[in-house]
NUGUVEX-813710 format. One record per atom (N, C-alpha, C): residue in three letters; x, y, z. Coordinates in pm, whole numbers. Each point is the difference from the previous one (the first is absolute). Example, Ala and Ser with C-alpha at 12.3 -4.5 7.8 and 13.67 -1.06 7.14 Angstrom:
2
pt type = ala	east = 1319	north = -569	up = 780
pt type = ala	east = -89	north = 119	up = 0
pt type = ala	east = 90	north = 120	up = 0
pt type = ser	east = -35	north = 105	up = -72
pt type = ser	east = 82	north = 119	up = 6
pt type = ser	east = -77	north = 109	up = 73
This chain:
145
pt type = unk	east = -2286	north = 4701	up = -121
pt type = unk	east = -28	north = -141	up = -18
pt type = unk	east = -88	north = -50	up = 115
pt type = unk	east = -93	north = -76	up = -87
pt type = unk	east = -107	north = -63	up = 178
pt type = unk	east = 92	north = -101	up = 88
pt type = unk	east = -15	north = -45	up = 78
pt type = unk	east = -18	north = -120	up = 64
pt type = unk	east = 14	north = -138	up = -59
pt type = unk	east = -139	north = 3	up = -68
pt type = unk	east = 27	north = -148	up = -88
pt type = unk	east = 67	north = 48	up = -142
pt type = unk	east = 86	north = 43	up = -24
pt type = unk	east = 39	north = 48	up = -109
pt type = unk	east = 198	north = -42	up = 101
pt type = unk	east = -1	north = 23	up = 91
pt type = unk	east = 147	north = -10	up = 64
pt type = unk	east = 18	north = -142	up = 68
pt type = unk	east = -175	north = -35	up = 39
pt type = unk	east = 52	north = -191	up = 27
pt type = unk	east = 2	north = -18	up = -131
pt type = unk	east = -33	north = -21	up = -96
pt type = unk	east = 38	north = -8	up = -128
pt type = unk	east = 156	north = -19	up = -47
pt type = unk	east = 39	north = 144	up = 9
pt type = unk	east = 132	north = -35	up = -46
pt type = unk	east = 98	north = -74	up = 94
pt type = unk	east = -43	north = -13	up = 143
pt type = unk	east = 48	north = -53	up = 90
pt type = unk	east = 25	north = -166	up = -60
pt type = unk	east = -123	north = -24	up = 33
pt type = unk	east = -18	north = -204	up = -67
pt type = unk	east = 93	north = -8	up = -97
pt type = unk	east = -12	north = 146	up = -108
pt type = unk	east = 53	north = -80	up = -126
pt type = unk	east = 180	north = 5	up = 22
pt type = unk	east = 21	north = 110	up = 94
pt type = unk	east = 169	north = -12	up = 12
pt type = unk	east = 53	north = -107	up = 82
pt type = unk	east = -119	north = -76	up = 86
pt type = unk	east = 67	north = -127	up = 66
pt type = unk	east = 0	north = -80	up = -82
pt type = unk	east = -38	north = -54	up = -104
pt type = unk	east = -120	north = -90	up = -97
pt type = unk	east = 175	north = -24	up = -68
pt type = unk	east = 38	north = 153	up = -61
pt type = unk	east = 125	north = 5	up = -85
pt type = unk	east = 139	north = -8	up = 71
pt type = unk	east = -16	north = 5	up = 143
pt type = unk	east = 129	north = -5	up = 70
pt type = unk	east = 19	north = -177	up = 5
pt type = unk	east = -136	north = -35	up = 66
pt type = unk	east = -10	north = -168	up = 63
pt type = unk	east = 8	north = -72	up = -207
pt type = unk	east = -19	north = 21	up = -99
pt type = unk	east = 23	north = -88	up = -87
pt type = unk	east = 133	north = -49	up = -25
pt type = unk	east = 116	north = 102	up = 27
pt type = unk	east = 105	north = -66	up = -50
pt type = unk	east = 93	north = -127	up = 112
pt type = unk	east = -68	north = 34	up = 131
pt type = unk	east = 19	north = -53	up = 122
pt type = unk	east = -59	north = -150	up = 8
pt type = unk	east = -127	north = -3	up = -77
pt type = unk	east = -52	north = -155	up = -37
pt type = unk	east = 76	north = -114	up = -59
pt type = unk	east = 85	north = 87	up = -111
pt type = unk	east = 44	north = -89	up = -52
pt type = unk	east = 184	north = -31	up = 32
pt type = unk	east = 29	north = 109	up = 77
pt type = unk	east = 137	north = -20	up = 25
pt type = unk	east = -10	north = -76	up = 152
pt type = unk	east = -67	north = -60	up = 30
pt type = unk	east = 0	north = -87	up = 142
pt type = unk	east = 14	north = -111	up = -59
pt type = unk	east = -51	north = -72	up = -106
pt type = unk	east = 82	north = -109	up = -29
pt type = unk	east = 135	north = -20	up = -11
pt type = unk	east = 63	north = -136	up = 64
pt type = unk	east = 125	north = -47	up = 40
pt type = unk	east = 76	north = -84	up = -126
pt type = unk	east = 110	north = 35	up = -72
pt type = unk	east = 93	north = -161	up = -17
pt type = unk	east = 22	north = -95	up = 90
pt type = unk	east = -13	north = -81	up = 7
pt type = unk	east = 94	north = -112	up = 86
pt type = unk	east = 87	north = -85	up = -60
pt type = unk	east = 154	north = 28	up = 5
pt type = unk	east = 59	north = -71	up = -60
pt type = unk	east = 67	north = -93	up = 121
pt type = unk	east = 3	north = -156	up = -73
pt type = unk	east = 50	north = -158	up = 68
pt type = unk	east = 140	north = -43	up = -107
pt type = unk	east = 106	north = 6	up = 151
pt type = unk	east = 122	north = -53	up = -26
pt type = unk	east = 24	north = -147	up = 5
pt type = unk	east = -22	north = -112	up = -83
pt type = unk	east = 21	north = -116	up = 43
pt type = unk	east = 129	north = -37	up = 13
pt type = unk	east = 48	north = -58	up = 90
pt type = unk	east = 155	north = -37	up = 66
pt type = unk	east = 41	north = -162	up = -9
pt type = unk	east = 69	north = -13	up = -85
pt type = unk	east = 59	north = -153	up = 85
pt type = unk	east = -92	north = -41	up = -142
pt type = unk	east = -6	north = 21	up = -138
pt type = unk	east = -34	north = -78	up = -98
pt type = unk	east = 44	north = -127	up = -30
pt type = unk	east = -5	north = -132	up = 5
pt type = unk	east = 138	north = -62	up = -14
pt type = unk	east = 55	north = -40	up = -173
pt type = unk	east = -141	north = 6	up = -22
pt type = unk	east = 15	north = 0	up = -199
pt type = unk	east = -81	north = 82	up = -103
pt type = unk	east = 14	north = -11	up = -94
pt type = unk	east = -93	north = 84	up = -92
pt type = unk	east = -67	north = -81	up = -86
pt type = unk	east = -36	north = -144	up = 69
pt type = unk	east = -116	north = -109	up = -60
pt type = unk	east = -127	north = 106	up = 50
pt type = unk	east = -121	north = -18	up = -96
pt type = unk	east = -124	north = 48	up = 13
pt type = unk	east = -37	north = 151	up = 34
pt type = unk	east = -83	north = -5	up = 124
pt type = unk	east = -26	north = 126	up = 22
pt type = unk	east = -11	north = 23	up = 134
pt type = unk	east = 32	north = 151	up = 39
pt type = unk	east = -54	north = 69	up = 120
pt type = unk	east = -155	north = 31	up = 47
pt type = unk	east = -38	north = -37	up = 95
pt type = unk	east = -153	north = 12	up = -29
pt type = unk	east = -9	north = 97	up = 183
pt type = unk	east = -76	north = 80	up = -21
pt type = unk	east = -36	north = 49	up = 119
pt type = unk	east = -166	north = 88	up = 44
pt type = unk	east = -58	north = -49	up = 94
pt type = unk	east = -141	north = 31	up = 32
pt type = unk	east = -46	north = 96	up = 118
pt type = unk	east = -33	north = 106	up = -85
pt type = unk	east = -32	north = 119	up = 141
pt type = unk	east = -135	north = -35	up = 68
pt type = unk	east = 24	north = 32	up = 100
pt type = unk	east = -120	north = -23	up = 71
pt type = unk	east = -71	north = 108	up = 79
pt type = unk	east = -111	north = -51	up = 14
pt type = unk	east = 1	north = 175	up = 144
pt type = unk	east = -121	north = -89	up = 90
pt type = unk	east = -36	north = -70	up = 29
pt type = unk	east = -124	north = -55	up = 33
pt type = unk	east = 40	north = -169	up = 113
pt type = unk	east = 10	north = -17	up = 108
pt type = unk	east = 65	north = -123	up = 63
pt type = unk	east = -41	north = -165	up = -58
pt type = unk	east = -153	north = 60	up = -25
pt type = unk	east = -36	north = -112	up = -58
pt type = unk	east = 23	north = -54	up = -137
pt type = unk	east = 51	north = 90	up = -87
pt type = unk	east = 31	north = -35	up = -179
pt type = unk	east = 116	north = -24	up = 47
pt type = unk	east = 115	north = -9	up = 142
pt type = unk	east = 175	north = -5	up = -59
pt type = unk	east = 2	north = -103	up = -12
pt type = unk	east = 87	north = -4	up = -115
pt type = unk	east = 75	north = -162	up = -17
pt type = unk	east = -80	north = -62	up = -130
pt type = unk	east = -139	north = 34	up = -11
pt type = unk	east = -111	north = -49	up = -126
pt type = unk	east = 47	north = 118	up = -126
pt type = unk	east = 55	north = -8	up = -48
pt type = unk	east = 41	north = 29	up = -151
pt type = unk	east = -100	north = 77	up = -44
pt type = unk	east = -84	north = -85	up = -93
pt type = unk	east = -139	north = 25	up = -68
pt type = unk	east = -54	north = 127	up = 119
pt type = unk	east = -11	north = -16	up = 106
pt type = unk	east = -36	north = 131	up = 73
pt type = unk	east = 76	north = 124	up = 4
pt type = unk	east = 120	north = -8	up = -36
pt type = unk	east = 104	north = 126	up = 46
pt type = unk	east = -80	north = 124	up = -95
pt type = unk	east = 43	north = 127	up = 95
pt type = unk	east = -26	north = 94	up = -77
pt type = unk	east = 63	north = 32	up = -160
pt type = unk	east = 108	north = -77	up = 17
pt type = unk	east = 130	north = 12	up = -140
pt type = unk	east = 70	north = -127	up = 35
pt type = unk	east = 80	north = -29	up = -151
pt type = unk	east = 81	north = -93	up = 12
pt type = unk	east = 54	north = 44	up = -137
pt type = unk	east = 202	north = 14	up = 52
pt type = unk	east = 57	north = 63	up = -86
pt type = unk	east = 89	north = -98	up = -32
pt type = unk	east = 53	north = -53	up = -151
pt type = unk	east = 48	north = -101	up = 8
pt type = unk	east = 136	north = 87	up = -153
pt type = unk	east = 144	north = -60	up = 44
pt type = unk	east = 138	north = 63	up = -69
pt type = unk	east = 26	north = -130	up = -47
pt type = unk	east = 104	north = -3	up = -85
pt type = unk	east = 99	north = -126	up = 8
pt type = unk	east = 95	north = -10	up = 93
pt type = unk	east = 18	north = -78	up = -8
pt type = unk	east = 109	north = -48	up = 142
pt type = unk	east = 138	north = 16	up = -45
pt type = unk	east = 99	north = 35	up = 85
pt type = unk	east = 127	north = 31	up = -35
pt type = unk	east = 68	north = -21	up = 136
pt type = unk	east = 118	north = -66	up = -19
pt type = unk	east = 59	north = -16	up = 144
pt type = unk	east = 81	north = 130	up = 61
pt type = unk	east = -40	north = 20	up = 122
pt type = unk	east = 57	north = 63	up = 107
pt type = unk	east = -106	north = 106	up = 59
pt type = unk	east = -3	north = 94	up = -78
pt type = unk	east = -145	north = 76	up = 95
pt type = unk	east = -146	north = 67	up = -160
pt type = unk	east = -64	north = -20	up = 18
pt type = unk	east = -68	north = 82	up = -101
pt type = unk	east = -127	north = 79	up = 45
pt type = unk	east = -2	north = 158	up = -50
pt type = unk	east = -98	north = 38	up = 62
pt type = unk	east = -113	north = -8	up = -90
pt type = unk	east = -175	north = 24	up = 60
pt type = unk	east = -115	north = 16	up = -75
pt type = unk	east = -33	north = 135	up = 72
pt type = unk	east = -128	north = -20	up = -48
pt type = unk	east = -84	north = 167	up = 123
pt type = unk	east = -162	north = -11	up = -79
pt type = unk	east = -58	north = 19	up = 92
pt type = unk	east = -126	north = 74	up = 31
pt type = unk	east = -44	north = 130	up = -38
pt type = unk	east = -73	north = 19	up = -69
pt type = unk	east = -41	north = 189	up = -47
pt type = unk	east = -105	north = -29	up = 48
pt type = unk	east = -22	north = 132	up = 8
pt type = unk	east = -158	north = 107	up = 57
pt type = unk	east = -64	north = -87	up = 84
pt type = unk	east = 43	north = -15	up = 136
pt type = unk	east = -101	north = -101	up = 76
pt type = unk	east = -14	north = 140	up = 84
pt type = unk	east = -101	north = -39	up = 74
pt type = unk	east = 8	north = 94	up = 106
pt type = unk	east = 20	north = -38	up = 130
pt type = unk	east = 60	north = 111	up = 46
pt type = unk	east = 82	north = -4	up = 172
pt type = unk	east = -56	north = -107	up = 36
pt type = unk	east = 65	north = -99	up = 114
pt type = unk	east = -85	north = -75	up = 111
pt type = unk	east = 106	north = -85	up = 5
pt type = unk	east = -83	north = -127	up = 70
pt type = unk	east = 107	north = -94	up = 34
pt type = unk	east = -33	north = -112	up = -52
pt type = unk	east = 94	north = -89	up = -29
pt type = unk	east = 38	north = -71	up = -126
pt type = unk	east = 81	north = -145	up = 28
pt type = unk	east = -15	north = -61	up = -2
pt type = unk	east = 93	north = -119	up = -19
pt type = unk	east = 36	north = -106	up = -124
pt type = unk	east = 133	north = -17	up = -11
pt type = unk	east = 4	north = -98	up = -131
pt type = unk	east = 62	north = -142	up = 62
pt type = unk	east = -34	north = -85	up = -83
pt type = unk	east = 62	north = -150	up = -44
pt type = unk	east = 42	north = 13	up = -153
pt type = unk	east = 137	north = -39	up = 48
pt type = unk	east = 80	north = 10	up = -180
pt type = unk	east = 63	north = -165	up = 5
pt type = unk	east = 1	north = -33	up = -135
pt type = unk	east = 40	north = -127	up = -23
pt type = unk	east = 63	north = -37	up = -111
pt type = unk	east = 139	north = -62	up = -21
pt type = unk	east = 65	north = -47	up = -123
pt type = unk	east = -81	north = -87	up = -131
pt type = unk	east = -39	north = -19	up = -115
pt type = unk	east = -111	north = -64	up = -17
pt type = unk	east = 112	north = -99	up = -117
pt type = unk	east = 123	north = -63	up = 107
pt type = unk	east = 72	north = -58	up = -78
pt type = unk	east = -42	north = -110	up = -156
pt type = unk	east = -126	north = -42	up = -26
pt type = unk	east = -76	north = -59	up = -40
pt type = unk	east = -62	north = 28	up = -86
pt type = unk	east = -50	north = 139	up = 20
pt type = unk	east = -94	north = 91	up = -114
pt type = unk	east = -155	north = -29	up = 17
pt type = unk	east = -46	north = -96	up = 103
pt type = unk	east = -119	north = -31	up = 24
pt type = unk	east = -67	north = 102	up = 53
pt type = unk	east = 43	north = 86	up = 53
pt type = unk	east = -100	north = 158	up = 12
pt type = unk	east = -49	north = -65	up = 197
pt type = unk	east = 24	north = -48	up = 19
pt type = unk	east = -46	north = -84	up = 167
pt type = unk	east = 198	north = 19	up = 65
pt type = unk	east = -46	north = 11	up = 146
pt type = unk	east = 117	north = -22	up = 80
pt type = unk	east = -12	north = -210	up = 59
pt type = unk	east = 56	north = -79	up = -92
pt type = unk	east = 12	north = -107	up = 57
pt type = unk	east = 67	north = -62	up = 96
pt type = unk	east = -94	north = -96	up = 97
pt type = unk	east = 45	north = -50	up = 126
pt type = unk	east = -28	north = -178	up = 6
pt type = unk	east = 91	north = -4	up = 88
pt type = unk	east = -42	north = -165	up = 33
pt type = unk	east = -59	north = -2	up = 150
pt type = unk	east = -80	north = -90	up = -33
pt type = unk	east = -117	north = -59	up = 82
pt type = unk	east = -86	north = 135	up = -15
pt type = unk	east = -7	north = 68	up = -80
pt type = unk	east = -136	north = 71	up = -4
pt type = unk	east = 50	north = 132	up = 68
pt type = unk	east = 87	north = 60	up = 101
pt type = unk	east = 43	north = 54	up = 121
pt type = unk	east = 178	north = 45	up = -22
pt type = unk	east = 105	north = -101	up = -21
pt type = unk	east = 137	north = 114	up = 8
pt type = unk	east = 50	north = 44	up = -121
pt type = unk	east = 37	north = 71	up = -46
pt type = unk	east = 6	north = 70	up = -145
pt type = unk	east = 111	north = -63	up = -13
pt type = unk	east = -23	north = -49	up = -154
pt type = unk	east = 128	north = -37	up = -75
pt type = unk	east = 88	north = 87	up = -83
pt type = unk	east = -73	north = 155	up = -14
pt type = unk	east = 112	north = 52	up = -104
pt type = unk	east = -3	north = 170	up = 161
pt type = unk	east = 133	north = 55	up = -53
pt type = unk	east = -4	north = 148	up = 60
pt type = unk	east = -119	north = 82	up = 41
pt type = unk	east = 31	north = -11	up = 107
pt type = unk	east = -183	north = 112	up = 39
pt type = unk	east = 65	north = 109	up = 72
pt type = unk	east = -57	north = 108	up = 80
pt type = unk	east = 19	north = 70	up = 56
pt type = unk	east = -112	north = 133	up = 53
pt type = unk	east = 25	north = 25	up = 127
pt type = unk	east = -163	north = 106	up = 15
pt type = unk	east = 47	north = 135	up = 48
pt type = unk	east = -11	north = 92	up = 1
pt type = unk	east = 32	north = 136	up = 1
pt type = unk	east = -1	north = -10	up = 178
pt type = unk	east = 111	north = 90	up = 46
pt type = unk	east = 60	north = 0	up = 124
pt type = unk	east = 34	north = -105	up = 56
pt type = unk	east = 69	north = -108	up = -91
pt type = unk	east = 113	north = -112	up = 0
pt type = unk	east = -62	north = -32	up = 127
pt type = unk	east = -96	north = -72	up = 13
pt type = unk	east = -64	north = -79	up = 160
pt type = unk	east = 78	north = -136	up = 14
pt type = unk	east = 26	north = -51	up = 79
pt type = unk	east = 58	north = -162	up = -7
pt type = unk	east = -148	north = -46	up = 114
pt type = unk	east = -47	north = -57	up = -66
pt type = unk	east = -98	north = -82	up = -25
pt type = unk	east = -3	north = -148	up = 46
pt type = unk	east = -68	north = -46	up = 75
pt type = unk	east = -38	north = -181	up = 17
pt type = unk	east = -137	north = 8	up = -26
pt type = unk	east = -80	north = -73	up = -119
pt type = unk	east = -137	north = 25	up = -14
pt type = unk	east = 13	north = 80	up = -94
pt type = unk	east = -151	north = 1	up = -20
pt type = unk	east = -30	north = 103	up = -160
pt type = unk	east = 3	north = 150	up = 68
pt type = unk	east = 55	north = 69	up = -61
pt type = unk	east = 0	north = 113	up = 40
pt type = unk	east = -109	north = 141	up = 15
pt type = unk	east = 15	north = 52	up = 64
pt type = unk	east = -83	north = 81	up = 52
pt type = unk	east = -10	north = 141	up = -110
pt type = unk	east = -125	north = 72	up = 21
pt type = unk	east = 24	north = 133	up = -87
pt type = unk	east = 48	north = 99	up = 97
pt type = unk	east = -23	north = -3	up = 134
pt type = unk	east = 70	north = 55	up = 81
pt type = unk	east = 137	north = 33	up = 13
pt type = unk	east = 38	north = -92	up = -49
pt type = unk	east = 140	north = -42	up = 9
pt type = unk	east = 72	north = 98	up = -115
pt type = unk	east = -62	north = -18	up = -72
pt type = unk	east = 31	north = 26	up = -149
pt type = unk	east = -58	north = 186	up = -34
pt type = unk	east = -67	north = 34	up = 89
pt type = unk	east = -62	north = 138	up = -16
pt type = unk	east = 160	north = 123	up = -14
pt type = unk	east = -80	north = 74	up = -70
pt type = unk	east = 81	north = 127	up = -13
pt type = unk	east = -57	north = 85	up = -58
pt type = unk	east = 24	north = 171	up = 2
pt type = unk	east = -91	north = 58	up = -35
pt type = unk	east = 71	north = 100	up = -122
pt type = unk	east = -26	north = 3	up = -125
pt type = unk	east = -31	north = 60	up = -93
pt type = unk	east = -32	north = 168	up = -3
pt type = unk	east = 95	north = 71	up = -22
pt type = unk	east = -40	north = 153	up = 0
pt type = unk	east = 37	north = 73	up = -142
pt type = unk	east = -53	north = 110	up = -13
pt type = unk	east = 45	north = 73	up = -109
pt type = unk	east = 134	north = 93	up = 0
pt type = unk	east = 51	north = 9	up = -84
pt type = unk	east = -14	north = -48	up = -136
pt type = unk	east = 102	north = -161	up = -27
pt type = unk	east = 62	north = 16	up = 96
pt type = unk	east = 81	north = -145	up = -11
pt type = unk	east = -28	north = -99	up = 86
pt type = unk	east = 40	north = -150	up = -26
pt type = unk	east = 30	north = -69	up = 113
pt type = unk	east = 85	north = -139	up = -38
pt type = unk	east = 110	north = -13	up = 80
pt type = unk	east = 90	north = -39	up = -53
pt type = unk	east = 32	north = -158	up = 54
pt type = unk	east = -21	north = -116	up = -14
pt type = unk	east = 45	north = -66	up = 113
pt type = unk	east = 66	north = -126	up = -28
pt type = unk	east = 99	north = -114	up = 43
pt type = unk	east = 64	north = -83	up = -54
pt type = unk	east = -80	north = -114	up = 40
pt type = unk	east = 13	north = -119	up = -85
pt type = unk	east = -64	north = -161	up = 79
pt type = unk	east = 133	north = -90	up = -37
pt type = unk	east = 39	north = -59	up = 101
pt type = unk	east = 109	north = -167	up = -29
pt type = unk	east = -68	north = -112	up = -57
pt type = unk	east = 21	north = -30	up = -68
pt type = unk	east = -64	north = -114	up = -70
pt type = unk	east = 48	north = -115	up = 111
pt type = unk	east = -28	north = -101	up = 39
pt type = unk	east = 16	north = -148	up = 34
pt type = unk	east = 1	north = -85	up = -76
pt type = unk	east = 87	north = -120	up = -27
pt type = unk	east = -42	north = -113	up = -55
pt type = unk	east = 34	north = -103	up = 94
């Protein structure tokens, strides 16, 4: 066999080792919501990965939305890939698809942000970061009202 006849089969046995490896690096992420207090409306929750989209909805990478049921209910995330991640989850006691607040600023229904931050001010993605690996990732949020 030549040379280029053995990089050959070389490329093609990495080519066939690295394909099944592409696709098994994507992560679940499954979200435990805690502290439901009813099963009016819905669970709504927004992944993020980016400091500047947290908290803007319409920007999240995903937004996974269950019915609501009191006491804990989980959702999850498929095939994202690894990294780091933050959510804002919110009760959508209402069904208006929005987390509503008075004066524009303190939330009126259940919110909550991944790594339970206690917070004065709008919250940070910092705060809220965590990182996402394969094949699982598992993590709880407390709701507030």
């Amino acid at each position: 066999m030549s040379t280029r006849s053995h990089l050959a089969l070389f490329l093609a046995a990495i080519a066939c080792a690295a394909a099944p490896l592409a696709h098994a690096e994507n992560a679940t992420l499954t979200v435990t919501l805690k502290n439901v207090r009813d099963a009016s409306g819905a669970l709504r929750a927004g992944l993020y990965r980016e400091p500047a989209t947290f908290r803007k909805e319409e920007k999240a990478v995903e937004v996974a939305q269950v019915p609501a049921a009191a006491g804990e209910v989980t959702l999850s995330f498929r095939e994202l890939p690894p990294g780091r991640y933050a959510i804002m989850a919110y009760h959508d006691e209402n069904g208006d698809g929005q987390l509503n607040r008075r004066f524009g600023m303190f939330p009126t229904e259940g919110y909550g942000l991944s790594n339970n931050p206690q917070v004065s001010g709008p919250p940070a993605f910092e705060d809220s970061a965590f990182e996402v690996a394969a094949p699982e990732t598992a993590i709880a949020i407390e709701l507030r009202y």
